[in-house]
C-alpha positions as CSV (number, residue, x, y, z in Angstrom):
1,X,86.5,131.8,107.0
2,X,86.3,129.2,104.5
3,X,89.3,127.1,103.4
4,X,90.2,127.7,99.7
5,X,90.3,125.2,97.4
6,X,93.8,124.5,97.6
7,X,94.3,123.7,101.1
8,X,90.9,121.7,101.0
9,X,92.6,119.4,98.2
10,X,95.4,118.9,100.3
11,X,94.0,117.8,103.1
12,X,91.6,115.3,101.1
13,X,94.5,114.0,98.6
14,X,96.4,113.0,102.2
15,X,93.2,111.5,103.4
16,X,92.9,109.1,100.4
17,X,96.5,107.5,102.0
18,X,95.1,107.2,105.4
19,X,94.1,103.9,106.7
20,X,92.4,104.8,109.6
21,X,90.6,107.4,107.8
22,X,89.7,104.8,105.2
23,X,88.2,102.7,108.1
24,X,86.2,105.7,109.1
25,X,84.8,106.9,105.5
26,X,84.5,103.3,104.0
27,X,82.4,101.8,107.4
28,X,80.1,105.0,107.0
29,X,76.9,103.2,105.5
30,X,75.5,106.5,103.8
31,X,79.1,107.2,102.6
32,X,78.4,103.9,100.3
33,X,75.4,105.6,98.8
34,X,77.1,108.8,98.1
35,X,80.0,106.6,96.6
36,X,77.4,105.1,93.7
37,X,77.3,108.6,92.0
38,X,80.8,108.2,90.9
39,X,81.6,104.5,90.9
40,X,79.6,101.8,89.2
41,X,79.3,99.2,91.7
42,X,81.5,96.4,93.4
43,X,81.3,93.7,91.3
44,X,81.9,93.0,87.2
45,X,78.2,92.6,86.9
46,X,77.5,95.9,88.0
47,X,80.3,97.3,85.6
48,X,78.7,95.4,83.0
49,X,75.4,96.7,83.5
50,X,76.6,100.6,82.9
51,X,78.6,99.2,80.2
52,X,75.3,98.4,78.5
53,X,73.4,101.7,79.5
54,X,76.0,103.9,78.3
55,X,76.8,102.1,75.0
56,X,73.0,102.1,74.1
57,X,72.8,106.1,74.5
58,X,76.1,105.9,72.1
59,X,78.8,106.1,74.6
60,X,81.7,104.2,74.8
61,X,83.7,103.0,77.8
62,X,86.7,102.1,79.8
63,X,86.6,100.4,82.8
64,X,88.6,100.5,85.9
65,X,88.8,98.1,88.4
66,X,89.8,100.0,91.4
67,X,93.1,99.2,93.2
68,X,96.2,101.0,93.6
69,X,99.4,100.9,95.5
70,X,99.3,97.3,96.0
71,X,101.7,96.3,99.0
72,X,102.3,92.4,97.5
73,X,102.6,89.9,94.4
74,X,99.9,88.3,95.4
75,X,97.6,91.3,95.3
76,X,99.0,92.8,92.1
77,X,97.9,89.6,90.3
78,X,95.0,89.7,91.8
79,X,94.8,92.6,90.1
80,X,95.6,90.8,86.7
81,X,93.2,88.4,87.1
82,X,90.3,90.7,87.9
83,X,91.4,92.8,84.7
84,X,91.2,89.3,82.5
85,X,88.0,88.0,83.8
86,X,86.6,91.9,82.7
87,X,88.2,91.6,79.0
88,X,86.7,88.0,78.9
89,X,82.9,89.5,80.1
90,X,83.7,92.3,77.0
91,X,84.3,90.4,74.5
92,X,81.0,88.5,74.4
93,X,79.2,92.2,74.0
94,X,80.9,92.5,71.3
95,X,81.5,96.0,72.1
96,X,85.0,96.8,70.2
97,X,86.6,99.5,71.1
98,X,83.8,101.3,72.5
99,X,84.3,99.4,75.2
100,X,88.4,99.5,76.9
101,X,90.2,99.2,80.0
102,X,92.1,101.2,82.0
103,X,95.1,100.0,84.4
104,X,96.9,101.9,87.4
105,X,100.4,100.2,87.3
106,X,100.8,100.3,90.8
107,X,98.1,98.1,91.2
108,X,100.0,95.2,89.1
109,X,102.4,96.2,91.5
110,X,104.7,98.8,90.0
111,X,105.6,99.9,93.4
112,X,107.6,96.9,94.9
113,X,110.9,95.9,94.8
114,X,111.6,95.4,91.0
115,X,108.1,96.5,90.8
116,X,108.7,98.3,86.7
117,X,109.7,94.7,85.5
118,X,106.7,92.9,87.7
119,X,103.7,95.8,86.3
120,X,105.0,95.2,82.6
121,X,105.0,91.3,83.4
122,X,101.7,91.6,84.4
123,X,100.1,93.8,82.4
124,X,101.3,91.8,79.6
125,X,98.6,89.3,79.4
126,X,95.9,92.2,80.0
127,X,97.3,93.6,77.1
128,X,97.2,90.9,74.9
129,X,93.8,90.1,75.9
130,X,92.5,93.5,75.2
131,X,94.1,93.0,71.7
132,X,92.6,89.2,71.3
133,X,88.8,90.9,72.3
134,X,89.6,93.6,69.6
135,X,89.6,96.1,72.2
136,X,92.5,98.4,73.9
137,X,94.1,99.7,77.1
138,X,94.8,103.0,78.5
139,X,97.7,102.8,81.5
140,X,96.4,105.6,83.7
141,X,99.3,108.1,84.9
142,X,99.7,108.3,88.7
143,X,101.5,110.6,90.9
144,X,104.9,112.2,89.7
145,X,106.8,110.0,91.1
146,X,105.6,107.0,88.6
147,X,105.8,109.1,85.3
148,X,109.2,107.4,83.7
149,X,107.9,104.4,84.5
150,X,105.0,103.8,83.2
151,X,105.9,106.2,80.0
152,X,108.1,103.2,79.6
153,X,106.1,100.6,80.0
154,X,103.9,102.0,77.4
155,X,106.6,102.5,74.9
156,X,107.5,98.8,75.3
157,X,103.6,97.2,75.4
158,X,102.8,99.1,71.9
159,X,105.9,97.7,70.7
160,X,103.7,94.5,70.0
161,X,100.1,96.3,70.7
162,X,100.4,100.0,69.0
163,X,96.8,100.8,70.1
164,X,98.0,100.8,73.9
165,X,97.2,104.7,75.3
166,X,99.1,107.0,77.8
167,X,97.8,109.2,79.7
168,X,99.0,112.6,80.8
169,X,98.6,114.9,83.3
170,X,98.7,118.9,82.6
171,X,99.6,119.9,86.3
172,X,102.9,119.0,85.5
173,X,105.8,120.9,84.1
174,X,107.3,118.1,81.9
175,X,103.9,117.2,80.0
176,X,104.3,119.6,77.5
177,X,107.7,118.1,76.4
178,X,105.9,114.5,77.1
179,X,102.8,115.7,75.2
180,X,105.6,116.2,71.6
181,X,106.9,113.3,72.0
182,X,103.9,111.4,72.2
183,X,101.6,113.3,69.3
184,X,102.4,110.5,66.7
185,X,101.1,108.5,64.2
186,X,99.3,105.7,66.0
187,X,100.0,107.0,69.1
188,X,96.4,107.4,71.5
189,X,96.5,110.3,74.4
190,X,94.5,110.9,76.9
191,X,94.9,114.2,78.9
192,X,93.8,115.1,82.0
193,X,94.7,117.8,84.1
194,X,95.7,115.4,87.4
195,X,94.5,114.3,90.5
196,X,97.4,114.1,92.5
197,X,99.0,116.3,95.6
198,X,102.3,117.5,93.7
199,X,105.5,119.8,94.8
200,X,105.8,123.2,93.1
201,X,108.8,121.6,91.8
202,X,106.9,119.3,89.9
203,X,103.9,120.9,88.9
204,X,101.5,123.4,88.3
205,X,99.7,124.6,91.6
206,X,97.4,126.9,90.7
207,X,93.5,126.0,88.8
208,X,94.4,128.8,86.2
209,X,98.1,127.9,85.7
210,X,96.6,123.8,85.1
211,X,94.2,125.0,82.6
212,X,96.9,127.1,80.9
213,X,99.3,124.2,81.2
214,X,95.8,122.2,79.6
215,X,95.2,124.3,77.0
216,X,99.3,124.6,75.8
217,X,99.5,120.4,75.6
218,X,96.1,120.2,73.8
219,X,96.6,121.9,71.0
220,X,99.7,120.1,70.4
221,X,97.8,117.1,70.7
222,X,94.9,117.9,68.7
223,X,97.7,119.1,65.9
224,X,99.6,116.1,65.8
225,X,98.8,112.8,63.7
226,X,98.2,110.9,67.0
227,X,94.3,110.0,68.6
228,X,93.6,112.7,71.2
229,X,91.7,111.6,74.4
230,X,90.4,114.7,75.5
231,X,89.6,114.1,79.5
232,X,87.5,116.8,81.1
233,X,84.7,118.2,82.4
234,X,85.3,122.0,81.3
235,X,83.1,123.3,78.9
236,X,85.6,125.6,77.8
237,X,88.3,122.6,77.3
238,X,85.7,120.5,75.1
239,X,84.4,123.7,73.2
240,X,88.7,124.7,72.4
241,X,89.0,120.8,71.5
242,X,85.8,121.3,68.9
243,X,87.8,124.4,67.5
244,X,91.3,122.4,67.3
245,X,89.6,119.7,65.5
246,X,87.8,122.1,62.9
247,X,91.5,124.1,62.8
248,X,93.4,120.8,62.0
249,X,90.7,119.3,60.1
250,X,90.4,116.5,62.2
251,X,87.8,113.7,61.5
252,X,84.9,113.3,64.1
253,X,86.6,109.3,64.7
254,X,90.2,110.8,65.1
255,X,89.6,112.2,69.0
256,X,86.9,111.6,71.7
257,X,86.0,113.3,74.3
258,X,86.6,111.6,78.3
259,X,84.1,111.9,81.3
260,X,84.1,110.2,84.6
261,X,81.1,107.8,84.8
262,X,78.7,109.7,86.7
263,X,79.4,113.3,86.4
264,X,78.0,115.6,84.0
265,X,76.1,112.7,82.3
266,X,73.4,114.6,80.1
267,X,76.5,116.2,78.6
268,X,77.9,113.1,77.8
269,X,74.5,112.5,76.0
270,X,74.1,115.3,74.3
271,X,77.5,115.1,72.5
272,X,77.2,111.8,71.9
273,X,74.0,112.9,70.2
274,X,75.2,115.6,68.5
275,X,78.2,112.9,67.0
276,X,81.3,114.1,68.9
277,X,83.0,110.2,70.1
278,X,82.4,110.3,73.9
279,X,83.9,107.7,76.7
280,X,82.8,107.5,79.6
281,X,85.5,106.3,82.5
282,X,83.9,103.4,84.9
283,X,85.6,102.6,88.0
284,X,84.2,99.6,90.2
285,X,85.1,97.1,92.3
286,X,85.2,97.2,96.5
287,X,88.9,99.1,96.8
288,X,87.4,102.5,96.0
289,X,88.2,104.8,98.8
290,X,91.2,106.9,97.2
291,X,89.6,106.8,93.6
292,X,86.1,108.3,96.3
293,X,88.6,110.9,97.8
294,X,90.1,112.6,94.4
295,X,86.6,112.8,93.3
296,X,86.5,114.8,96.3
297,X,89.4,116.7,96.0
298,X,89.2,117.9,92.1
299,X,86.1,120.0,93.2
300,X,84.2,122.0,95.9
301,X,81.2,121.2,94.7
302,X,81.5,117.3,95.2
303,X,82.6,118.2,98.7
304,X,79.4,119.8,99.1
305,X,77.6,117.5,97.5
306,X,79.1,114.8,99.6
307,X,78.0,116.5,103.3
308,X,74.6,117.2,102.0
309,X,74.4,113.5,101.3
310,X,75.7,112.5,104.2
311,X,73.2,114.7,106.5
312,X,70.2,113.9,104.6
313,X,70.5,110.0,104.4
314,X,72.3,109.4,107.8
């Protein structure tokens, strides 16, 4: 009997934590192949050259250099660093905001001892750079656990830089309260539905009960005065974020629409084409296993993508 789709997440979200399974995945030479459908490559070059693909079909971009749950200082500015050298390789394209950054704050190491006051010192520069390229940064939302955090760390870093963006997760049962308080003037959202392996305590457990949950803190979003990020993949969700936008009245530069780089890709063209503002999200970088395993985990289909991979180029 097949396992369900819950279970199956599970067991992949608690993989993406595993070092010995990391070993095992990561030294897997066609695993590295499968890898490039969803991550732009291991170095800033390679980021650079989808920058430049994506932006000449008319879609803009945020990078992510992969890293997360940093274990030191000296990794988490390592981190820093890496993010710097990326906003300094932007600003010569002369890109804008059509081309961003996206942090994980426990990569600037949010997760240490004092680890709040270390991200925000951090991420500080990162920040201001974005803002000295004319460009902006998204702080991703991680696991549950993180939430006040790095809510208040983004409440502090648009004290000085108001284009700095949140993200949200629908999964959760506080997001519709967090989505309220964030739909304001100025104030950039991007909502996902979450990649994480949460309690029932904490979250939505269900697919249908998420996209419910989706649907509730999108139109709140899409109502407000704030910039809507609309992250998905469901042609339903992007269709209902075209009808909130003609409902509200919305101009076609007040929202965008959010795709991972390398999934659903002639979509992203053809709404780039059809002049609904499109970002595509690029991770790269050599730490990519857990960003490779909630690829994984969000749906069956990349599971079966993944073994069919796997036993044709092994």
């Amino acid at each position: 009997m097949p396992l369900s789709k819950a279970p199956l997440s599970a067991v992949l979200l608690a993989a993406s934590r595993r070092p010995a399974l990391r070993r095992a995945v990561t030294g897997t030479p066609a695993t590295r192949r499968v890898v490039d459908r969803f991550v732009a490559g291991e170095t800033l070059d390679d980021a650079l050259g989808a920058v430049r693909t994506l932006t000449a079909d008319g879609i803009a971009v945020t990078l992510d250099h992969l890293g997360e749950d940093v274990t030191d200082r000296a990794q988490a500015r390592r981190t820093r660093d890496a993010y710097l050298a990326a906003l300094e390789a932007l600003a010569t394209l002369g890109l804008g905001t059509a081309a961003e950054v996206s942090v994980k704050l426990s990569a600037f190491g949010q997760g240490l001892p004092d680890g709040h006051d270390l991200a925000l010192e951090l991420v500080r520069p990162v920040v201001e750079a974005a803002t000295a390229a004319g460009t902006t940064v998204t702080v991703d939302m991680e696991d549950s656990r993180t939430v006040d955090s790095t809510l208040a760390a983004v409440a502090e870093l648009r004290k000085e830089h108001p284009g700095t963006g949140a993200v949200l997760q629908s999964m959760l049962h506080r997001t519709e309260d967090d989505a309220k308080t964030l739909a304001v003037s100025g104030s950039r959202v991007r909502l996902v539905k979450g990649a994480y392996d949460e309690p029932d305590t904490v979250a939505h457990r269900s697919r249908k009960d998420v996209a419910a949950a989706y649907a509730r803190c999108l139109e709140i979003l899409m109502s407000g005065p704030g910039y809507p990020m609309v992250g998905s993949h469901d042609p339903a969700m992007v269709q209902r974020a075209h009808e909130l936008a003609a409902q509200h009245s919305r101009a076609a530069d007040s929202w965008e629409v959010q795709m991972l780089y390398g999934i659903r890709t002639d979509e992203q063209r053809r709404l780039a084409a059809a002049g609904t503002r499109v970002r595509a999200y690029i991770p790269y970088g050599s730490d990519w296993y857990a960003y490779f395993m909630r690829r994984l985990a969000e749906r069956p289909a990349n599971v079966a993508f993944f073994l069919r991979s796997l036993a044709t180029r092994s």
